[in-house]
N, C-alpha and C positions, 0 to 999 in steps of 0.2 A: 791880533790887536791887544795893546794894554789900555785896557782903561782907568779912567781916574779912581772910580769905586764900585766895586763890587759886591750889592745886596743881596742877603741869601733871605727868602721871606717875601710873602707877598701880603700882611696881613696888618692892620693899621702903624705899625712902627715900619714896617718895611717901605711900605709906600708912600707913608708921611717923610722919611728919610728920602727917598727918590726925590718926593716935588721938590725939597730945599736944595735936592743936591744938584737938578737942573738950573734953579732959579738962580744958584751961585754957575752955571756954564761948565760945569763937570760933566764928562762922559760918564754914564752911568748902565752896568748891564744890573736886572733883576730876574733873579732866578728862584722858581716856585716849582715845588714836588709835587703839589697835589691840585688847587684852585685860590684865585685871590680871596682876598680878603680874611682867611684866618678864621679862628674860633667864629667872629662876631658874625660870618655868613651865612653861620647855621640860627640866627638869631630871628624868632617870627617879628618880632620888633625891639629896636632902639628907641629908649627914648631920655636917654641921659646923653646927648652927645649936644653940643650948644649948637644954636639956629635951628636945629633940625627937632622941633613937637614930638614926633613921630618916621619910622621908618622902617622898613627889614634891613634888616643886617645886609642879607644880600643884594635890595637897591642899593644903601652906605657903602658899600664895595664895590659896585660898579662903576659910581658914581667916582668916588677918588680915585679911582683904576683910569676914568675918561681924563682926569686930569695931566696922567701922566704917559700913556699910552704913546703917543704920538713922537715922547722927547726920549725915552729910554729901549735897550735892547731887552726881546724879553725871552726866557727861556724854560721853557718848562722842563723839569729835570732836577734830580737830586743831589745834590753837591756829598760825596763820601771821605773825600780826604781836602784837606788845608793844608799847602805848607809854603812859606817863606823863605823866598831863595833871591840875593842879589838887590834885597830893596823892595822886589815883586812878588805876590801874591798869586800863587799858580791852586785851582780849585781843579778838581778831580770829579765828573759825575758820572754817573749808576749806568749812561746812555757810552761812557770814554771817550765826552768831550773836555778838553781842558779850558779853561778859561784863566784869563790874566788878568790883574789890577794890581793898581797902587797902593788902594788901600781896600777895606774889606768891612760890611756892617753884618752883623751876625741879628738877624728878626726873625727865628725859625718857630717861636713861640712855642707854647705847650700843649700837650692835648690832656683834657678834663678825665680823671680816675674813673670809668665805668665801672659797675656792677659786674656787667656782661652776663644779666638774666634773658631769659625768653622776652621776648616783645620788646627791649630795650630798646630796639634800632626805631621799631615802629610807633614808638611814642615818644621819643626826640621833639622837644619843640611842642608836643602835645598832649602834655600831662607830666613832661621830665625835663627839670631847668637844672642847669649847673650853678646860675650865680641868682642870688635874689635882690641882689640890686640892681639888676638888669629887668626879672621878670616878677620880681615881689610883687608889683603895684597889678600885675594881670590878673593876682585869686584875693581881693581886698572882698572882705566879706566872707570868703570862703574857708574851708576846712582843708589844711595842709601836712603833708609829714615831711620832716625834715631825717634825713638819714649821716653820721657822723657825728665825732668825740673831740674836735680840736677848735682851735679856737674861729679858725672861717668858720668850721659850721654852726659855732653855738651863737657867732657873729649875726649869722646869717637867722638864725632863729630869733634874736630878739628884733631883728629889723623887723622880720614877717610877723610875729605875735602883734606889732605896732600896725597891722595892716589885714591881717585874717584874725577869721570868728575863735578858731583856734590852731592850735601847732602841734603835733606828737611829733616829739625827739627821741631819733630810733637807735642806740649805738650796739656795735657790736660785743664789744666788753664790760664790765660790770662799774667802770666809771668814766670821768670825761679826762681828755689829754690836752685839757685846755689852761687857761689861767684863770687862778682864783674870782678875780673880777667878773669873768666873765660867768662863770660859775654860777657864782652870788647873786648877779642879777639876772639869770633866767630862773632862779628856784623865786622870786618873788613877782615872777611872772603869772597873772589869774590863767590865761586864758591855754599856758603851755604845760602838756604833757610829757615826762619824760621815762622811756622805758629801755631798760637796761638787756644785754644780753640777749640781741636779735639777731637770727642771719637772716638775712636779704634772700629770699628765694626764688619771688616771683612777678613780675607787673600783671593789675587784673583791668580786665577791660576788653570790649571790641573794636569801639573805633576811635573812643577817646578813654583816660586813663579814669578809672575808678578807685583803685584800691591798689594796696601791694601787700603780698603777702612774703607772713617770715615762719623762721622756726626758731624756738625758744634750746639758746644755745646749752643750759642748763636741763629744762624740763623733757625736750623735744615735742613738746605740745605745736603745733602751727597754729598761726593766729592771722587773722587778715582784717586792716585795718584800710574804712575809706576814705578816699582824700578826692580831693580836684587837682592835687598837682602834688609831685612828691620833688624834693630839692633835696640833690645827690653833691656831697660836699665831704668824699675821703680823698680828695688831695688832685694836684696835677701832677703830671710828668714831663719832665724837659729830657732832650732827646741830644745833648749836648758831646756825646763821648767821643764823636767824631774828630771835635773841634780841641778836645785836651794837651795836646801838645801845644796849644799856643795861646790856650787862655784857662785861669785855673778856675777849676767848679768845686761850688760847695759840696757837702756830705749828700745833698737831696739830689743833686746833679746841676743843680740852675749854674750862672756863669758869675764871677764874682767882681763885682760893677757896682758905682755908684751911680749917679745921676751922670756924671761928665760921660758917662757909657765906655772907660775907655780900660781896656785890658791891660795884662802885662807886657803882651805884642806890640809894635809899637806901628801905630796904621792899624790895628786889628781891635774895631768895637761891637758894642752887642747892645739891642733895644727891645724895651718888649718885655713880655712875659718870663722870656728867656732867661732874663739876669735878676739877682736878688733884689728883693723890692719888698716894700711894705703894702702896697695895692696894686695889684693886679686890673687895670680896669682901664674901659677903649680910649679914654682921655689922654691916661698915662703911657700909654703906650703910643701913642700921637705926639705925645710931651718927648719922649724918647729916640723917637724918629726923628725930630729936629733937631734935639741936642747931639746927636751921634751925627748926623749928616753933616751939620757945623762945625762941630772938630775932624772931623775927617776931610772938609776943605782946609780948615787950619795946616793941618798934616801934609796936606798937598802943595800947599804954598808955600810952606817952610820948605820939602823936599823938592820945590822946584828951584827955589834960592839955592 
């Protein structure tokens, strides 16, 4: 079978891209490696997403999952090769099934930079946020540390200093890899700490997180500082090398897209986290999933002319 489009992603771009792609009457297969919903599933609550107060991440995910369940094929499996043959879109996955389409939306999103210390796994979600505009507003009152040198993180430090009693800003090197601005207004920050030349060694705590401890990359002195939640912010990773032959990625890996989501391939788009962007966050990546879904009927209807 060829179908009209084929989504690689199962995480709010991927399946915001599905619903529109049904509700235009395109056959539509979605294919997931791992579980729906994306980063945002491992989320103990949303609460920036519109209509919805409150939610976990992973009700939000199953919830848009109900929506579309019914109308698309779905597969679980890892798409390893892409290539372009004859007009059609032939995908290659891990299992050596092939799949065909017309045209192709690339939602494979990023996965958040770990530490990869002891106890990491185990305090995901409970005492360890990746984004603090997601989970800032949970330690309002509280004592936080912020770990990273760039500008998301020092971003992310002046939201929380606006929201916690205070903030230690923990980086690895002996300055920030940020921009001046930013710079400038977290040094006239009261409530934020900043200390230079830490390595990350260890999460402390038993059942929820208390502290984290480092060693002073300079002194080797160790030091352990407590927090109620530590926000880990040295970068993502896109997983994109698969797909280079037919869409070009930046120096970081992301895919090189603007809002129209549409490649150098022609039929061949990318939504989400995936592709270069200025924010990262479950709106925009919902905002991406229509836009790519909607040219990608465009694409279909001119190629059926």
């Amino acid at each position: 079978m060829i179908y009209d489009i084929m989504i690689i992603g199962s995480g709010m771009a991927g399946m915001t891209a599905a619903l529109y792609a049904k509700r235009n009457n395109k056959s539509v297969l979605l294919i997931e490696k791992e579980s729906i919903g994306g980063q945002i599933a491992s989320s103990p609550k949303v609460e920036n997403y519109p209509t919805i107060p409150a939610m976990s991440g992973m009700d939000l995910s199953a919830k848009v999952f109900e929506q579309i369940e019914d109308y698309v094929e779905f597969d679980l499996d890892t798409v390893v090769s892409l290539v372009k043959e004859d007009g059609v879109f032939i995908a290659k996955t891990e299992y050596g099934t092939e799949h065909r389409a017309l045209s192709v939306i690339i939602a494979n999103g990023v996965k958040h930079r770990k530490l990869n210390l002891p106890n990491e796994e185990k305090f995901l979600g409970n005492g360890i946020s990746f984004c603090a505009v997601c989970d800032g507003a949970f330690y309002k009152g509280e004592d936080v540390l912020l770990i990273g040198d760039a500008n998301t993180a020092l971003q992310y430090a002046l939201l929380l200093s606006d929201l916690c009693k205070s903030v230690r800003v923990c980086t690895l090197f002996d300055k920030f890899f940020a921009d001046e601005i930013y710079v400038n207004a977290l040094k006239n920050r009261e409530n934020v700490t900043v200390v230079h030349n830490l390595a990350s060694i260890n999460y402390l705590g038993d059942d929820v997180l208390t502290g984290v401890e480092f060693k002073n990359t300079q002194t080797g002195e160790i030091v352990r500082y407590d927090c109620k939640g530590v926000f880990v912010a040295i970068g993502q990773i896109p997983d994109n090398k698969a797909f280079a032959n037919l869409a070009d990625l930046d120096k970081m890996g992301y895919f090189i897209a603007d809002e129209t989501c549409r490649t150098r391939t022609e039929g061949l788009f990318v939504a989400g986290d995936t592709r270069t962007k200025s924010y990262r966050q479950l709106t925009t990546a919902a905002a991406d999933g229509a836009n790519a879904a909607l040219a990608a009927c465009d694409y279909i209807l001119k190629l059926k002319k």
